[in-house]
N, C-alpha and C positions, 0 to 999 in steps of 0.2 A: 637539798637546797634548790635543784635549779628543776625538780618536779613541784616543789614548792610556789616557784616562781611562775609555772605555767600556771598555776589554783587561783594564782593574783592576777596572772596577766594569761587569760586564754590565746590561743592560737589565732585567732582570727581578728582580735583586738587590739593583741602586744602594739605596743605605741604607736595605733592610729590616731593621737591626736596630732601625734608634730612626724609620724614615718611618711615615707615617701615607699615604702615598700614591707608587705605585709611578711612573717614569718616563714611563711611557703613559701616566697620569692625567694629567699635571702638561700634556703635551703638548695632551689633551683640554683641562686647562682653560684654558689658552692658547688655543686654536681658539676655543672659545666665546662667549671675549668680545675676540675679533679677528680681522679678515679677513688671512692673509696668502696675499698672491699666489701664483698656481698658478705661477708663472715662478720661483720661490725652492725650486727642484726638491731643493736638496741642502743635508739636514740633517745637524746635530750635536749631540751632548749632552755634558753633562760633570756632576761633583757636587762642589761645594763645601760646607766648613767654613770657619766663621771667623767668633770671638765667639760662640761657642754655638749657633750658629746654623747649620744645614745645607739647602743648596738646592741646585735642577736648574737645571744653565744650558742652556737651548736655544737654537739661533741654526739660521738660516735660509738662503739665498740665493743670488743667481741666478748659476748656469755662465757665461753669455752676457750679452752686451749689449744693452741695457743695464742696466747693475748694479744690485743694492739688497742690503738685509740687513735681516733681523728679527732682535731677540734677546729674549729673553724670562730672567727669574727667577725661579722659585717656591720658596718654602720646602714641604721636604719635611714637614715635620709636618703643617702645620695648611691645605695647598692652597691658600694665599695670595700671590696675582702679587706679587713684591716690585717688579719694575721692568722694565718694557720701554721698546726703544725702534726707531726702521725709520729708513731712508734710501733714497732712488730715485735712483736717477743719471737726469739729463736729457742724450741722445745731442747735443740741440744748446741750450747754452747760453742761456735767455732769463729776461728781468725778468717775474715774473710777478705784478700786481696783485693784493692781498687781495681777497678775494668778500666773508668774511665780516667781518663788523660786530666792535667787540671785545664788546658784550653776545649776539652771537652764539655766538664761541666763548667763553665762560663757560659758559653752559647745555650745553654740549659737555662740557668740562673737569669741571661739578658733575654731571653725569649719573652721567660715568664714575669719579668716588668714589664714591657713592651705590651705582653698582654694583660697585665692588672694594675697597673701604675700608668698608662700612657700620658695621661695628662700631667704628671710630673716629669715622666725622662726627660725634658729639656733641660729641666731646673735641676736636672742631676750629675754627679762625677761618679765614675764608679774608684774607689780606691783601691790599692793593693794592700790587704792586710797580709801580714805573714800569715799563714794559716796554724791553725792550732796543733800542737805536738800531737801524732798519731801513736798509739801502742800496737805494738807487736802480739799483746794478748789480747787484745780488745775481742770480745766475741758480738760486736756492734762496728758495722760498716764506718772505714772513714767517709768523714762529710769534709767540703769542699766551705768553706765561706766565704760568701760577697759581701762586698757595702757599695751603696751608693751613700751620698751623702748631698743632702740641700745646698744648692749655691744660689745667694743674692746677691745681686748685682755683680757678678764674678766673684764675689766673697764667698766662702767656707761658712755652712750653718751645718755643725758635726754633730748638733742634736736632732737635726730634723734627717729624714731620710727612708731608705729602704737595705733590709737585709733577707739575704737568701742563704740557705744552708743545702748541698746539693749531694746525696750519698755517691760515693766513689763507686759504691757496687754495682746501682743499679741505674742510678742517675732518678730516683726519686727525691723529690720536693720534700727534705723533712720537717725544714721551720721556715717560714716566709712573712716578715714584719715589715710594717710599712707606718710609718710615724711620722705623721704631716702635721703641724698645727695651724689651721686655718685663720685667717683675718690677722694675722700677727703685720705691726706696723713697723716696718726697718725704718731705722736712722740712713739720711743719708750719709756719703760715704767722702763727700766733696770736702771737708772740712774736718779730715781728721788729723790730731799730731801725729808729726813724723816718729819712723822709729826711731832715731837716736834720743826722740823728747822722752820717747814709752823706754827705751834702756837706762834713760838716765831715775826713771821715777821708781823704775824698779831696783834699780841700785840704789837710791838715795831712801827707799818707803822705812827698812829693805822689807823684801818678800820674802829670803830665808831667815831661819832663824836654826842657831845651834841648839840641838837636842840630847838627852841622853836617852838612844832608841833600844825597845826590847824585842830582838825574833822574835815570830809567832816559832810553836813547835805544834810540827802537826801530831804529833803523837808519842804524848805522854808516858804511854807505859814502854818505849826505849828507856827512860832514863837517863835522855840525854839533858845534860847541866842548859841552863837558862843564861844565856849573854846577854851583858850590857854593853852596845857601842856607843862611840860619838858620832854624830849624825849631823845632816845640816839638808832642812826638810825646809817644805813649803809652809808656812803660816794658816792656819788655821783661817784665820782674822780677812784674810784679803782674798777669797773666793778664788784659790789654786791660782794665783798668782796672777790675776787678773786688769788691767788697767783702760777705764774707761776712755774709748778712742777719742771721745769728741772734748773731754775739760781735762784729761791728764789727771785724772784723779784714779787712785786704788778702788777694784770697786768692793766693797763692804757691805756683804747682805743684812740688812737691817730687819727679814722676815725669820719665821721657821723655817716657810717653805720655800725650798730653793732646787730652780733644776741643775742638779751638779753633774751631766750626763757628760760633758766635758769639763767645766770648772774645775774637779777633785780627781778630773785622772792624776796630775802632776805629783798626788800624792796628799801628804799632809796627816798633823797626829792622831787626828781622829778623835782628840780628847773630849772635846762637846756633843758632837754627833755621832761618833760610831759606839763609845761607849755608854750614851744611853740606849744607844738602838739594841745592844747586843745584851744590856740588859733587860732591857723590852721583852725581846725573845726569849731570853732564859728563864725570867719568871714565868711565863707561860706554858712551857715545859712543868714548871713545878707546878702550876696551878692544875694542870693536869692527873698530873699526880696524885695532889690534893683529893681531886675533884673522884678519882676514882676506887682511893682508896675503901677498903670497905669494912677493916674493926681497927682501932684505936691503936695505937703506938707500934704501929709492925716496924719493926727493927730490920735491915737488912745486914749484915756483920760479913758479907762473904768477903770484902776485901780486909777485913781485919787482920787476916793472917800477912798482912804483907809488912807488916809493922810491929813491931813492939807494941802492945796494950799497954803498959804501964807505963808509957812515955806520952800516951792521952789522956785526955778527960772523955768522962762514960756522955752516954748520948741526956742522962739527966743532966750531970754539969753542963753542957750546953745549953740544955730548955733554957736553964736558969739563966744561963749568960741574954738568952734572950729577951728574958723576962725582966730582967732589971733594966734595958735600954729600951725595949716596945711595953706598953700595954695590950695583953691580953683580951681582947673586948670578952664578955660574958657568953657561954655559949660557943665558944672555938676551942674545938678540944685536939688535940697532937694524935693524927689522923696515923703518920707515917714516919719513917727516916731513914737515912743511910749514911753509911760512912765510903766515902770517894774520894777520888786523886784529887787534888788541887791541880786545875790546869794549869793557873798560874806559876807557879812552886809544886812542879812534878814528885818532888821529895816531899811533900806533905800532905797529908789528908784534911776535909774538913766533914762536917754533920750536916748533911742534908735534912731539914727538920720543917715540917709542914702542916697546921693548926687549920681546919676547916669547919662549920658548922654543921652539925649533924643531921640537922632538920630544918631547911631553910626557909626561910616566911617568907610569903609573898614571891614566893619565884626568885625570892634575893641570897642569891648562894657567898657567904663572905670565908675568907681565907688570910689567913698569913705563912709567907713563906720567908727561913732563913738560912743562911752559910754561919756556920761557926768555923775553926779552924784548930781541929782536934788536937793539937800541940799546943798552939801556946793561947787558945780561948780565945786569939780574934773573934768581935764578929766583924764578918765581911760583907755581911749584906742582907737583908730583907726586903721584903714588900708586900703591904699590905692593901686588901681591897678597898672604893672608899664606900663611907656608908650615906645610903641613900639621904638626899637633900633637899628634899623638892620643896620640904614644909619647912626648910630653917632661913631663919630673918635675918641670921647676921648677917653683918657686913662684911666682904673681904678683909683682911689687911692687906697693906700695901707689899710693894715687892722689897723694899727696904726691911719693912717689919718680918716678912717672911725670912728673909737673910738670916736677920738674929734668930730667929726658931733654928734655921739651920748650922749655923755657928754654934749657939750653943747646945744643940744637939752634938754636933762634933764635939766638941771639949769638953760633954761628957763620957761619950761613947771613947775616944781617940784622943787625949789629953797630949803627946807628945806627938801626934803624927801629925796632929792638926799645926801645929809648929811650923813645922814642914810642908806644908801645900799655900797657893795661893790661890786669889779667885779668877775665872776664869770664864766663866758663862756669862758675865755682863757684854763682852765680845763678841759674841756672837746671837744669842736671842735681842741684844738691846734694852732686857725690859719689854721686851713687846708677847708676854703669854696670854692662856686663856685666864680672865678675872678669878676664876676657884683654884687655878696650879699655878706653881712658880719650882721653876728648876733651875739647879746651880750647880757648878761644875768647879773644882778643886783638883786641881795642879801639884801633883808632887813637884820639888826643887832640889837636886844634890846639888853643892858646891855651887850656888847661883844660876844653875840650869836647868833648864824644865825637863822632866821624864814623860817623855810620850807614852800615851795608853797607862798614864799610872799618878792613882790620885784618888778622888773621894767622888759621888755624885748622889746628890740628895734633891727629892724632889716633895715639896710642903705643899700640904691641903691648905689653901688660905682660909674657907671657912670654919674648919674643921680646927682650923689652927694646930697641927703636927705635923713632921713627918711621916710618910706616909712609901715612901722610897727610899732605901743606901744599899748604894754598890762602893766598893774599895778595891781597886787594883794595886798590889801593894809589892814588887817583887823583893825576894831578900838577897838577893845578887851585890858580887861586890862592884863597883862602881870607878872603871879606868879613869886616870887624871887626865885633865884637859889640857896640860903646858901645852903639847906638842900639837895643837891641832891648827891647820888652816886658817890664816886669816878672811874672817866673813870675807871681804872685797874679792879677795882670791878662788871662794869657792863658791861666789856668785858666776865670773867670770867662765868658770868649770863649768858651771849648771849650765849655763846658757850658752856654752859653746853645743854642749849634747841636746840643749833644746832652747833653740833661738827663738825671741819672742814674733809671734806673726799675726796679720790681723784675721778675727774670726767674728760672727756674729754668734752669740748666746743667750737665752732666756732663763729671767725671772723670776720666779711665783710673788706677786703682790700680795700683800694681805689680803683683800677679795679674792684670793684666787684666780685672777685673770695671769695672764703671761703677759710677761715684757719684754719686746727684744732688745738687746742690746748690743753695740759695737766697742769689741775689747782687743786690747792687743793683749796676747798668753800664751805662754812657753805650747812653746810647738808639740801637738802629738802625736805627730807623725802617722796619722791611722794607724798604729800598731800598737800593739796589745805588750809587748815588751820594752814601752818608754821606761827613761830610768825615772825612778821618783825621790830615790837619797841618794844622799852621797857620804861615802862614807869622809867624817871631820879632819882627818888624817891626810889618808892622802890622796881623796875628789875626788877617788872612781867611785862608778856607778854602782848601787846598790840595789838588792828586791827586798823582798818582807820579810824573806825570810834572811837575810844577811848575807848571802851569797854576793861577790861581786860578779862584775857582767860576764866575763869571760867564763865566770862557772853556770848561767843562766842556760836553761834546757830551753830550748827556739830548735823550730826547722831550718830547713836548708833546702836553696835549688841550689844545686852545684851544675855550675858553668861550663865542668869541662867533662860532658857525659853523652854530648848530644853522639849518637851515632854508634853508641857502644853495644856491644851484646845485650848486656844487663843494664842496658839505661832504664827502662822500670825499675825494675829490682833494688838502681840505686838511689833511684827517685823516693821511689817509697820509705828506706831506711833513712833518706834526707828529714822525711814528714816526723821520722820518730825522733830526730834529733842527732841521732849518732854518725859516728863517724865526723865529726866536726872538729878535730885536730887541726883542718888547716880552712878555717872556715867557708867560703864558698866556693872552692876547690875541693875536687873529691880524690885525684891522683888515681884513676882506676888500674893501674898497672904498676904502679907501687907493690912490692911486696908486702904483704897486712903479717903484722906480728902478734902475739899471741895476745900481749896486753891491750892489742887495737883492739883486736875482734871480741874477746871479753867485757871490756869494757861498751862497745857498743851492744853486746846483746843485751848488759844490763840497765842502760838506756834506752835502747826499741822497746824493751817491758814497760817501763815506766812507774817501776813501784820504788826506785831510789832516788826521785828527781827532786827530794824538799832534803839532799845530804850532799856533799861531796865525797863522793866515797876515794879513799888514799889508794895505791896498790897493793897496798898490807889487805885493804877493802873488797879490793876487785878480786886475788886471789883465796880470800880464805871464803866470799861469797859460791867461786866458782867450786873449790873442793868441797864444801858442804850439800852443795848441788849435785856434785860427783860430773862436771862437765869433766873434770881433769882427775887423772889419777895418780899422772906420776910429779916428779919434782919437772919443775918448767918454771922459766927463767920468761919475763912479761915482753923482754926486749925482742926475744928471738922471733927468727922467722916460720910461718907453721908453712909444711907441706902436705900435700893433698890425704895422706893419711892421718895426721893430726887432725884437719878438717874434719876427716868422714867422723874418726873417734869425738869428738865435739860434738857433732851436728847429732850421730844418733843417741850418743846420753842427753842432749836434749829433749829428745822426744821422747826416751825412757825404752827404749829396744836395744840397749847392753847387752842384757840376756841372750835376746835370739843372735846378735852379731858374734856371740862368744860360742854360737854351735861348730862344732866342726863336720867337713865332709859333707854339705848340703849346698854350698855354693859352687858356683862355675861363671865365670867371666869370660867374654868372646873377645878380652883384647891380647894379642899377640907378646905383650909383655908382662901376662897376667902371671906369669910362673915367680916376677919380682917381688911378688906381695907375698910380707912376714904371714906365715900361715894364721897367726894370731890377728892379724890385721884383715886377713880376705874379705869376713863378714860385715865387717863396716863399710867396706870400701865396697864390696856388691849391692848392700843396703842403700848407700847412698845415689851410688847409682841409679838402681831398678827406683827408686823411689823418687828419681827428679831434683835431688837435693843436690848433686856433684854433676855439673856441666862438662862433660868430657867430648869432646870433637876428636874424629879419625879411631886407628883403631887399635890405640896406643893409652895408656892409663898414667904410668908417671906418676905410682905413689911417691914417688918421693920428691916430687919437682915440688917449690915454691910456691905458694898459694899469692896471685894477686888479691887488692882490695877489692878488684871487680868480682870476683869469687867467691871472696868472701861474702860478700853484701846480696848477692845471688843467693846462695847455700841458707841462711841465715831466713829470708824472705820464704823461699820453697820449704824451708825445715818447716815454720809455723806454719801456712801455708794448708799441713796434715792435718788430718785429725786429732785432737790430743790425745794424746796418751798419760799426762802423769800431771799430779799439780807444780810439773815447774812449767806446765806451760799451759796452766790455767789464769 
C-alpha cells in the first residue's frame, strides 16, 4: 500500500499543494532528532489525510535478522514529528533488568518534549500515571511511561497532549505521540455551575444505572464457568458520566462520532458501541476466511472430539438453519466451516459456516458469513455483504420502517428471546445514520434489568430493504437475585467518593466532522489507568471487567519504605511487577518473607495468572507442578536461606547439576553446616549472584528477609533461561 502511495504521490510532489515541507525534509527531520539503525536498510513512505490534517508516513526496517522497524509521522505543513515509534527483535529470548532509574528516564522523556513539543510545554502538566505492570519473563525491556496532558486556561484537556514511552534498558525512545488539535474554540470558564449544581444533576439524571454484568474470560479453553454479577455501571446514554459545565444539562451525544478518549474511561456497557464494533471485527476475520478459502465446503472437525457428536447438529443442519432466516443470493456457494468454542458459553460450540462467490464480477467479491450454535441450532449471527447500488432508484425507507424489517426479522429468527430485549440504539445514534443503514441495538432484561454486553444487534440495508447484519450475545448463566443490592442513592455516593466529579474540558465529533470542545464536569480519572469503572450492586466496592474487586487488581507499587536499602532496585523492580503487595505501599524489607509470600509473588512477577485469583490450594499445587517445591511445606512458614537457594535453582531448571555430589566447595567458615544434600544449591546460588551473602559466614539456615527475597527472585531471572518455567 504505502509503495503504492509513492506511484500516486511521487517524492518530490507528495503534498506540494498545501505542504510547507517536501518528503525529503520530513525524512531529514526525523534523522535529526533520532538514531535509526544502519541495519533498517529498506525504506518506505506514504501521505496521509485525515481530520484536516495531512502527514508523511515513513517507516523503516531491517530485511534480515534480526528484525526491527522505525516508523515515524510528520505533518506536512508545519514539520512537526507527530508520532514515532521502534521495536528490535531479540535473536535469543532474555529478561532483561531496567539500568535506568524511573527519575532517570523522566529527564529522558522531558528532554525530548522540550525538544519536539516546545511550543506546547507551556500548555502542558506532566501527570503521574502508575506505570504499567512489568513481567519477570518479559524477554522485551521494561518501558517507563509519561503523559503530559493539555491545560486551558488551568483546566485539564486529558484528550489533548503528549505521551513518551522510555526503555528501562537503554533509555531508548520506543513510542512518542503528541495529539494537539489545532483552532479548537474553549468555552469560557467564567460562568460555569458549581459543583454541588453538577453532584446534584448527577444524582438526580441518575448516571448509574443497575446492571446484570458478565466477566469477560480471557481464555476459554480453562473451562472456567461464566458469572453473572450485579453491577451498578455508568450509562451508556450520558457520555461516561458527563455534565455540561455551562446549562447543567447531561451531555448526550447526538452524533456517531464521538471522542470518548476520556468520556468512556469511567466505563459503561458497551451495549451500542462496543458490540457492534466487536462485531465489525469478527466478521472480517471470517470474511477472510471466506475470501481465501479455495474448494468448496472444507470442514474443519478437529475440535469435535471435545464433545459428544450426537448432542449436535451436523454442519448441513446448520446451512439449513441458515438458510431459512438469510437468503442465499444465487452464485454463493459454502466456501468453508468449522466447529469452535463458543466464547461466550465456553461449554458450547457453534459452526462457523461461510458462502462466498466463486468468480466474482466486476471486481465485486460478495460473501455471507454465519454462527449457528451446534447444540441447540441457535443462530447467532451473520453478515452479509451489500450488493452493489449505484443504478438503483429506490428510495430509502425510513428508520421507523427500517425497525419493523428488524423486529420482524427477530420474531422470526428469535420468537421468545425477542420477549426478552428491549430497544436500545434510539439512545444513542438518535436516528441520526447514513440514508442506505440503520442500526438497532436490543437490550436483554432478566428480572427488569438490563444485561450488559447481552442482547441482539441488527443492522437493515434501507434500500435493499433486509437485513443484512445480526449478532446475539446471549449467555445461559443463571442469574443472582436483586433483594439485596444497594440502594441506587447509596452506590452513587460510593462511585463518587472513588471518583469525585471535576471540571475538565472534552471534545466532540459534529456531524461534519469538525471537533467541539467542550466544558464538563466528570468523574475523575485520576490519570491512572486502574480507575474503578463498576461497582459491585452489593456491597460498592470497586470492580474491573474481569470481576475481580480492587484489592485483588494486579497495579505496581513504589514502596516508600525502601529508600537506602541493599536491594532497593531489586525491590523496586518486583514493585513494577505487582508483587509483593501484601501491605500495599509498604514493602517491610526485613520482615521475614514466608514461603506463601515468596510463591505467590513469583507467580505475580510472571504475569501469566493476573485475569484469576489464585487461592493457596492455587498457589501451592501451581508451585509443585513446577517442581519449585518438593517437600510438604506449610505457606505460613518462614523460609531460610536454604529453602531459598532450593526455590531459586528449580527455577531456573539446574536441580540436576545442584544434586551432584563432591564438586563443590564454599570459602565460608561455616560451610561444613550445610546438609550435604543441600551444598549444591546453596554453592549455585551463590557463584551465580542469586543469594546475597556478606562476610564470611553463610547461615543456611538463618531466615530469609523480604529483602532477599525480592533480590534472589530479580537476579534468579536476571539468567539466562534455562527451562520453559521461565520462558
Amino acid at each position: 500500500m504505502l509503495f503504492l502511495q509513492l506511484a500516486v504521490y511521487p517524492a518530490n510532489t507528495l503534498g506540494s499543494e498545501k505542504a510547507g515541507i517536501t518528503v525529503e525534509q520530513a525524512v531529514q527531520i526525523v534523522k535529526d532528532n533520532f538514531s535509526i539503525p544502519e541495519k533498517y536498510s529498506r525504506m518506505s513512505t506514504g501521505y496521509n489525510e485525515y481530520n484536516n490534517q495531512a502527514t508523511y508516513s515513513l517507516n523503516w526496517h531491517s530485511p534480515e535478522a534480526p528484525g526491527g522497524s522505525f516508523h515515524a509521522m510528520v505533518d506536512v505543513k508545519t514539520g512537526e514529528i507527530i508520532n514515532i515509534n521502534q521495536w528490535q527483535e531479540s535473536l535469543k529470548p532474555s529478561f532483561k533488568l531496567p539500568v535506568l532509574s524511573i527519575g532517570d528516564a523522566e529527564k529522558i522523556a522531558t528532554d525530548l518534549v522540550s525538544k519536539l513539543a516546545s511550543k506546547h510545554q507551556a500548555e502542558m502538566q506532566l501527570v503521574k500515571d502508575n506505570q504499567e505492570i512489568f513481567s519477570l519473563n518479559n524477554s522485551q525491556p521494561f518501558s517507563y511511561n509519561f503523559r503530559w496532558i493539555r491545560m486551558v486556561n488551568g483546566i485539564p484537556f486529558p484528550g489533548n497532549g503528549v505521551n513518551v514511552s522510555v526503555s528501562g534498558d537503554n533509555g531508548l525512545i520506543n513510542n512518542y505521540n503528541n495529539n494537539w488539535t489545532p483552532d479548537l474554540v474553549f468555552p469560557e470558564a467564567s460562568k460555569v455551575i458549581t459543583p454541588e449544581k453538577a453532584l446534584q444533576v448527577f444524582t438526580d439524571t441518575p448516571m448509574l444505572e443497575l446492571q446484570y454484568f458478565i466477566p469477560q474470560i480471557t481464555n476459554p479453553q480453562t473451562g472456567e464457568p461464566q458469572r453473572v454479577l450485579l453491577v451498578y455501571q455508568l450509562k451508556d446514554k450520558y457520555y461516561g458520566g458527563a455534565i455540561d459545565a455551562l446549562n447543567g444539562e447531561p451531555v448526550i451525544p447526538n452524533t456517531v462520532g464521538i471522542n470518548t478518549s476520556i468520556g468512556s474511561v469511567g466505563g459503561g456497557s458497551g451495549t451500542s458501541f462496543v458490540s457492534t464494533t466487536l462485531w465489525s471485527a469478527t466478521t472480517a476475520t471470517r470474511v477472510t476466511a471466506a475470501t481465501e478459502a479455495a474448494s468448496p465446503a472444507i470442514e474443519s472437525s478437529a475440535s469435535q472430539d471435545t464433545m459428544e457428536s450426537s448432542q449436535q447438529i451436523s454442519q448441513a443442519e446448520a446451512a439449513e438453519i441458515v438458510k431459512k432466516a438469510v437468503k442465499i443470493p444465487k452464485g454463493l456457494i459454502l466456501q468453508n466451516s468449522g466447529l469452535n468454542t463458543d466464547w461466550q458459553n465456553p461449554s458450547e460450540q457453534v459452526w462457523d459456516l461461510n458462502w462466498s462467490s466463486q468468480s466474482p464480477s466486476m471486481g465485486e467479491h460478495r460473501f455471507i458469513s454465519a454462527q449457528v450454535n451446534a447444540k441447540t441450532g441457535d443462530l447467532i449471527s451473520f453478515y452479509m455483504s451489500n450488493e452493489a447500488t449505484s443504478d438503483d432508484k429506490s428510495k430509502p425507507v425510513t428508520r421507523k420502517e427500517a425497525q419493523k424489517i428488524a423486529d420482524d426479522f427477530l420474531e422470526q429468527i428469535q420468537p421468545e428471546r425477542f420477549k426478552l430485549v428491549k430497544m436500545d440504539t434510539e439512545e444513542i445514534y438518535r436516528g441520526k445514520m447514513p440514508l442506505n443503514t440503520q442500526s438497532f441495538s436490543y437490550v436483554r432484561v432478566v428480572n427488569g434489568i438490563p444485561v450488559s454486553r447481552n442482547g441482539m444487534n441488527i443492522t437493515v440495508d434501507t434500500v435493499a430493504r433486509q437485513v443484512n447484519n445480526y449478532n446475539m450475545n446471549w449467555t445461559n448463566s443463571e442469574f443472582p437475585s436483586s433483594t439485596d443490592v444497594l440502594p441506587l442513592s447509596k452506590a452513587t455516593e460510593q462511585f463518587l467518593k472513588m471518583r469525585p466529579l471535576v471540571l475538565n474540558y472534552t471534545s466532540i465529533f459534529k456531524q461534519n466532522g469538525e471537533q467541539e470542545a467542550r466544558l464538563v464536569y466528570q468523574p475523575n480519572v485520576d490519570y491512572n489507568m486502574y480507575i474503578p469503572s463498576i461497582l459491585d450492586a452489593k456491597t460498592g466496592d470497586a470492580m474491573d471487567w474481569y470481576g475481580k474487586s480492587q484489592s485483588q487488581w494486579s497495579k505496581s507499587h513504589k514502596y516508600t519504605d525502601i529508600q537506602g536499602n541493599y536491594a532497593e532496585k531489586e525491590i523496586g523492580i518486583m514493585g513494577l511487577t505487582g508483587a509483593f503487595g501484601e501491605y500495599g505501599e509498604t514493602f517491610r524489607p526485613d520482615e521475614k518473607v514466608t514461603a506463601g509470600s515468596l510463591l505467590r509473588a513469583m507467580l505475580t512477577a510472571e504475569g501469566n495468572n493476573r485475569d484469576r485469583v489464585l487461592s493457596d490450594e492455587d498457589v501451592l499445587k501451581i508451585a509443585k507442578e513446577r517442581e519449585w517445591i518438593k517437600d510438604d511445606l506449610k505457606l505460613e512458614s518462614e523460609l531460610s536461606r536454604m529453602d531459598l537457594s532450593k526455590i531459586m535453582i528449580r527455577l531456573i531448571d539446574m536441580d540436576p547439576s545442584a544434586r551432584v555430589k563432591g564438586i563443590y566447595v564454599l570459602p565460608f567458615t561455616d560451610a561444613a553446616t550445610i546438609e550435604p544434600d543441600s551444598l549444591g544449591y546453596i554453592a549455585l546460588s551463590w557463584g551465580l549472584g542469586i543469594l546475597k551473602i556478606d562476610g564470611n559466614v553463610v547461615q543456611p539456615n538463618q531466615s530469609v528477609t523480604r529483602a532477599e527475597a525480592a533480590y534472589a527472585l530479580v537476579h534468579a531471572y536476571a539468567l539466562e533461561p534455562q527451562s520453559s518455567n521461565m520462558k
